[in-house]
DOKOL-995334 format. One record per residue (C-alpha): residue in one letter; x, y, z. Coordinates in steps of 0.25 Angstrom, whole numbers, plus 2048, in hexadecimal, padded with zeros to 3 digits. Layout:
DOKOL-995334
aXYZ ...
END
This chain:
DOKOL-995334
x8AE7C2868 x89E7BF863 x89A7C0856 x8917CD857 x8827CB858 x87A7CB84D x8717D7848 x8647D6850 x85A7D9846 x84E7E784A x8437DF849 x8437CE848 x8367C7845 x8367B7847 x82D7AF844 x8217B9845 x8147B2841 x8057B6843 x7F77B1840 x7EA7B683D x7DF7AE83C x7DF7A682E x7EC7AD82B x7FC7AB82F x8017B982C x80E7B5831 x8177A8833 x8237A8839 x8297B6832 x8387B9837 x83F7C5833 x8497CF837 x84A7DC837 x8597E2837 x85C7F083E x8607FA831 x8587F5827 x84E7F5821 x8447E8820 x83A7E5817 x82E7DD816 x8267D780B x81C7CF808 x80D7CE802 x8017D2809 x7FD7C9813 x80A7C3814 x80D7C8821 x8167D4822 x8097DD828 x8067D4834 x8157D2836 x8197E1839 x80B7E3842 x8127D8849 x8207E0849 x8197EC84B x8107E9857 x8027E7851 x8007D9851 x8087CD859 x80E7C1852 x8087B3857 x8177AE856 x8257B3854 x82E7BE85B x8317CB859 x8407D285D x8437E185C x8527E385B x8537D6862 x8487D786D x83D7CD86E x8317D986C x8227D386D x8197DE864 x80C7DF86B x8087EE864 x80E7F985D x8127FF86A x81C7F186B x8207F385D x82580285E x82B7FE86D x8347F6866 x83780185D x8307F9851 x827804849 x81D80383D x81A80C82F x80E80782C x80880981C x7FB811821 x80181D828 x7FE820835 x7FF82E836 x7F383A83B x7F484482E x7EF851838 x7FA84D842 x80985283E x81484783D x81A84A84D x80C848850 x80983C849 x81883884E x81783885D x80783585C x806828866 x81682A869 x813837873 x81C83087D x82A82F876 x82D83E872 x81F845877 x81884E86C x82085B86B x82F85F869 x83785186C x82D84A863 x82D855858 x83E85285A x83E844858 x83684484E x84184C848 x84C84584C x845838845 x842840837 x850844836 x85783683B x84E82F82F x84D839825 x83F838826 x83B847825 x82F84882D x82C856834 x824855841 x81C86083E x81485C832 x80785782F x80784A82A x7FB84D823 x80385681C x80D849817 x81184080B x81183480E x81F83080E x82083A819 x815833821 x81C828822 x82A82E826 x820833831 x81A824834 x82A820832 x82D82B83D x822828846 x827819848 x83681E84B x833829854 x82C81D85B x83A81785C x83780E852 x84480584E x83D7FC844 x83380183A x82B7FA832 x8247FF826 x8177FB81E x8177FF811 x81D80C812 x81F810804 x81280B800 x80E81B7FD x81A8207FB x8208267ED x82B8227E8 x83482E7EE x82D82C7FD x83281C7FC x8408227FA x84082B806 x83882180D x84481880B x84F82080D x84882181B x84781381E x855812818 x85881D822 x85181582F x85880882B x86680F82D x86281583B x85F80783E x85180683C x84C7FA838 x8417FB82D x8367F2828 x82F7F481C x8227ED817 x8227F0808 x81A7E97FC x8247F17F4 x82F7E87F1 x8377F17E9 x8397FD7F2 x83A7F17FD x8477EC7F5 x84C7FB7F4 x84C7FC804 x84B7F080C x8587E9811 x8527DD815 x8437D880E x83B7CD816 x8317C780E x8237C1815 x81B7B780C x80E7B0812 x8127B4820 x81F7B2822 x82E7B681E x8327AF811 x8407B7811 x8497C2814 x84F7C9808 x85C7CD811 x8637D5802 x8567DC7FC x8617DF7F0 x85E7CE7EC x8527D07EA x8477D67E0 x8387DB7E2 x8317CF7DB x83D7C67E3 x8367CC7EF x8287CA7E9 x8297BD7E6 x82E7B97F4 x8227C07F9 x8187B87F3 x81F7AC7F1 x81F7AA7E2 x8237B17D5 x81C7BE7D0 x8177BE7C3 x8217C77B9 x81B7D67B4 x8187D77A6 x8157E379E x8077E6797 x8047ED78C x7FB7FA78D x7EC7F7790 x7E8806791 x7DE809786 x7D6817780 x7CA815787 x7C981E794 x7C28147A0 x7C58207AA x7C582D7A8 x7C48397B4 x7C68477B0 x7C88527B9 x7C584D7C6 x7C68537D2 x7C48517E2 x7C485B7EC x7CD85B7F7 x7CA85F806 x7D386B803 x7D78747F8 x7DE8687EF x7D585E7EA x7D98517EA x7D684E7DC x7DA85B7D3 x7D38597C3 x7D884B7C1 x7D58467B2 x7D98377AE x7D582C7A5 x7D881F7A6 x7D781579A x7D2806798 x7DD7FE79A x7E58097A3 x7EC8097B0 x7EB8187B5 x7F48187C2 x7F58247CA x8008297D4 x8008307DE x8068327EE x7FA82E7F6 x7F08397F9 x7F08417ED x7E483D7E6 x7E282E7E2 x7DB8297EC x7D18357EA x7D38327DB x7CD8247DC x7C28277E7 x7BC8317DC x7BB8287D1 x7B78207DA x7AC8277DF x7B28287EE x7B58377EC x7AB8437E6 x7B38497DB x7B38597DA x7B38597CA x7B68507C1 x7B18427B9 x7B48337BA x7B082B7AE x7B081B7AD x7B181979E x7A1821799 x79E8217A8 x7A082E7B1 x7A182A7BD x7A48397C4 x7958387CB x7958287CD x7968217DD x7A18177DE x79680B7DC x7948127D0 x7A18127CA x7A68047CF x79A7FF7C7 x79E8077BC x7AC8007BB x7B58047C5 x7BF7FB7CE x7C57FF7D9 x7D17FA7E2 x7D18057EC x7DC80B7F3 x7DA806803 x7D57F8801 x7D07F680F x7C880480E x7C48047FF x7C47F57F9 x7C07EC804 x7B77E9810 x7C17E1818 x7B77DB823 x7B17D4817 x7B27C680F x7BA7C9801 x7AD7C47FA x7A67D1801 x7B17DA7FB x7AF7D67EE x7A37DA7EE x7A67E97F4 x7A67F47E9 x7A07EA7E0 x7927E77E7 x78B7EA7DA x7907E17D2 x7907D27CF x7977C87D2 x7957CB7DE x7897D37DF x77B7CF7D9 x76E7D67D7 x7757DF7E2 x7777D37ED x7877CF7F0 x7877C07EB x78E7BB7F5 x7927AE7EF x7967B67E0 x79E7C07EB x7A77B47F0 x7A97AD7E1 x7AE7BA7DB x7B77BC7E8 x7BD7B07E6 x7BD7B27D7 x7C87BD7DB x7CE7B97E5 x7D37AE7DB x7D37B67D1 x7DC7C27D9 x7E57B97E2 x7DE7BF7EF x7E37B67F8 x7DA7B3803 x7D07A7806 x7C57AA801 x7B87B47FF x7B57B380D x7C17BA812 x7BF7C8818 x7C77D2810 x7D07D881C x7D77C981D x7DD7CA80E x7EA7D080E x7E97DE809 x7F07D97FB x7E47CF7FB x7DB7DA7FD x7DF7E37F3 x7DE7D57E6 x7D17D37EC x7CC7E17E8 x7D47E27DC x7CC7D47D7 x7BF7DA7DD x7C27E77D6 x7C57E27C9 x7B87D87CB x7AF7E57C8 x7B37E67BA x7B97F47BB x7BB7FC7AF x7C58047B8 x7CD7FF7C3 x7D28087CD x7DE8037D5 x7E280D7E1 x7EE8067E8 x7EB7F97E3 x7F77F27E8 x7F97FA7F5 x7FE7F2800 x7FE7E57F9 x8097DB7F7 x8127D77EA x80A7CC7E6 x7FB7D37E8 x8017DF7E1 x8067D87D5 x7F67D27D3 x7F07E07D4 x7F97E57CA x7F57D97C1 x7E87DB7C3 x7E87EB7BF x7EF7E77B5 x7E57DD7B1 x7DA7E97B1 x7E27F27A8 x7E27E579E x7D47E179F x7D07F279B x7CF7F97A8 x7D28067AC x7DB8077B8 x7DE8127C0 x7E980D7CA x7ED8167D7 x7F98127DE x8078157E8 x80E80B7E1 x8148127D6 x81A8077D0 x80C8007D0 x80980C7C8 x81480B7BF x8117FD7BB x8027FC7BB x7FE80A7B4 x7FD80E7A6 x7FE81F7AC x8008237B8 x7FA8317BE x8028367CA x7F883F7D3 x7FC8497DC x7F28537E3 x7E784E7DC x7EB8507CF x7F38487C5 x80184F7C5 x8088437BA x8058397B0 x80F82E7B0 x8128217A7 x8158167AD x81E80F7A4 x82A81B7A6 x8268207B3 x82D81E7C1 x82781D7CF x8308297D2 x82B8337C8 x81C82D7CC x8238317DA x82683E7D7 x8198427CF x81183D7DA x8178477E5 x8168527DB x8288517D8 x82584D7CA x8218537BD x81584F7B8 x8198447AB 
END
């Protein structure tokens, strides 16, 4: 009697490897996928996980290596290839229409498979209960959370017949309770047979769901950890970028008397009856790390745009130290002392089509080094660039270098460094380490950090509640455009952030 044959694995990946022009993005990667589980991936930015799954999924084509799909040979030429092949993607940005419902949005480009009406509407169903997933055909997306979006973007794929799912940082907006149920639906895809691959900076929730952990360093695969229960976070870390981390170490309290911010009773209309920002009063100290939390879309971004001077307030003031700001143009209050890392980096922070040199200059075009009687020194512009890209770790070779060829981690240090170049005496941080890997992550927070030391004020917004935890002296949570809880980082947990955040908890 033969010995059975051996499990063929949902998705297998040998010897993937692709070039760019100046760039090996990957080098002979191998890895499989088993049936049942759930898989993750890991590694920094610009290590090679993104240009890997466009390969898997369609969007680009390797330069060598196979791809097999339950043990077929599969050539990806597009997306259509990929979801053929029952291989479907989640990707971070959702792509969802908000004035469509979610049957609409469901079969939109998939008319064929179940046409529009009643046997759509049915399998739709029949997925939503199979999965636990609790969507309902006839609602507005616009009309969603997000953790229901993306059950919606999960339901999309498998109504495609996807068989093998990869996710792109799905919980990267999630509280804490929507990571729960978004795991207990990957938990509940996995025992269907499902395979699941999930693209996570966040090494602990990877360690609390992953059966198996691949991790990709410099573009390729340096191991698979086959018993996540063998290994730690900072295990994982270090294999990531190949050396050891440096240990955490507590700091004494920097926060002073002296009031560097203060806004009282600001407001912001709204396009309907709600503003978006409802009387919101807050100071924030010298010395002080102010984070504010919130599930997105309920007034942080509106927050920093108006002390900004992106948005027009209704009422209300904005003073930098003796300074009202409430009247002044956004040139006007960078020049008074105001940093900013902004929220969507390639919108807000950089001009990607340029050098780095030139984006040292943007937002700071009044100023020297860079700037003299008003005309960009072009020569002072590369020095300081150079000054920190030493100075920041941004990893790239040299000033010339257009931004959109950094990795996204490099992008963000070099803002930070350009940022805190100004000489702010208040730093605003909106989601300064989104989308960027451990060790990026680790100098941003040493950076902030160093900010609160050297006297600034910083007012920190941010998804990651336990970036929140660690970096801020308070934390505000703000719902509906008004702060519903004041919270002290040193006794309080993600969860009752969680809870406070989507109006479950008692204000503290």
């Amino acid at each position: 009697m033969s010995n059975p044959a051996p499990e063929v694995p949902a998705v297998r990946l040998q010897g993937i490897g692709k070039r760019f022009p100046g760039v090996i993005a990957n080098d002979n990667i191998n890895i499989d996928v088993m049936r049942g589980t759930i898989h993750a991936i890991v590694g920094e930015n610009g290590a090679g996980k993104s240009t890997l799954m466009k390969i898997l999924y369609g969007v680009q084509r390797p330069d060598s290596g196979t791809i097999e799909v339950d043990g077929t040979q599969v050539s990806m030429g597009s997306p259509a290839d990929a979801i053929k092949a029952g291989v479907g993607m989640v990707f971070q940005h959702f792509q969802l229409a908000d004035n469509l419902t979610v049957l609409e949005n469901v079969v939109l480009g998939a008319e064929k498979l179940h046409g529009i009406g009643g046997r759509a509407r049915q399998r739709i169903v029949e997925i939503s209960d199979s999965y636990s997933l609790g969507v309902e055909p006839d609602e507005l997306v616009e009309d969603l959370g997000v953790g229901a979006r993306q059950r919606v973007e999960i339901l999309k794929v498998l109504y495609r017949g996807a068989r093998t799912i990869i996710l792109d940082e799905p919980t990267a907006v999630l509280v804490p309770q929507e990571v729960d149920e978004l795991f207990g639906n990957l938990r509940g895809l996995k025992e269907e047979g499902l395979a699941v691959i999930f693209i996570s900076h966040k090494l602990d929730e990877v360690l609390s769901v992953a059966d198996e952990i691949t991790v990709i360093r410099r573009g390729t695969t340096v191991t698979t950890v086959t018993d996540p229960s063998s290994v730690t976070a900072r295990d994982l870390a270090e294999l990531m970028v190949g050396s050891e981390l440096p240990r955490a170490s507590s700091e004494a309290s920097t926060v002073t008397d002296e009031v560097l911010l203060s806004v009282q009773s600001l407001s912001l209309p709204g396009s309907g009856a709600r503003p978006l920002l409802d009387d919101l009063s807050f100071d924030i100290h010298r010395g002080e790390i102010l984070g504010i939390a919130g599930v997105e879309g309920n007034g942080q971004a509106e927050l920093v745009e108006a002390i900004m001077g992106m948005r027009e307030r209704a009422t209300g003031s904005i003073r930098l130290i003796d300074t009202d700001l409430s009247s002044a143009s956004t040139r006007q209050r960078r020049e008074s002392g105001i940093g900013y890392i902004p929220e969507d980096r390639h919108r807000h922070g950089l001009l990607l089509d340029s050098p780095l040199w030139e984006n040292r200059v943007l937002g700071h075009q009044g100023r020297p080094p860079s700037v003299k009687h008003g005309i960009v020194d072009k020569r002072a512009a590369r020095q300081d660039t150079l000054r920190i890209i030493d100075e920041y770790d941004v990893r790239t070779p040299g000033p010339g270098v257009l931004a959109r060829a950094l990795s996204g981690g490099n992008q963000q240090k070099l803002i930070v460094g350009r940022e805190m170049s100004g000489d702010p005496i208040l730093l605003i941080a909106a989601h300064p380490t989104r989308g960027v890997d451990v060790g990026a992550q680790a100098a941003i927070w040493n950076h902030i950090k160093t900010a609160r030391r050297e006297g600034l004020a910083v007012l920190l917004i941010s998804a990651d509640l336990d970036e929140l935890i660690g970096l801020s002296d308070r934390i505000e949570v703000i719902l509906r455009g008004r702060f519903v809880g004041s919270f002290d980082p040193s006794d309080v947990t993600p969860q009752q952030l969680g809870s406070a955040m989507t109006g479950a908890g008692a204000s503290a």
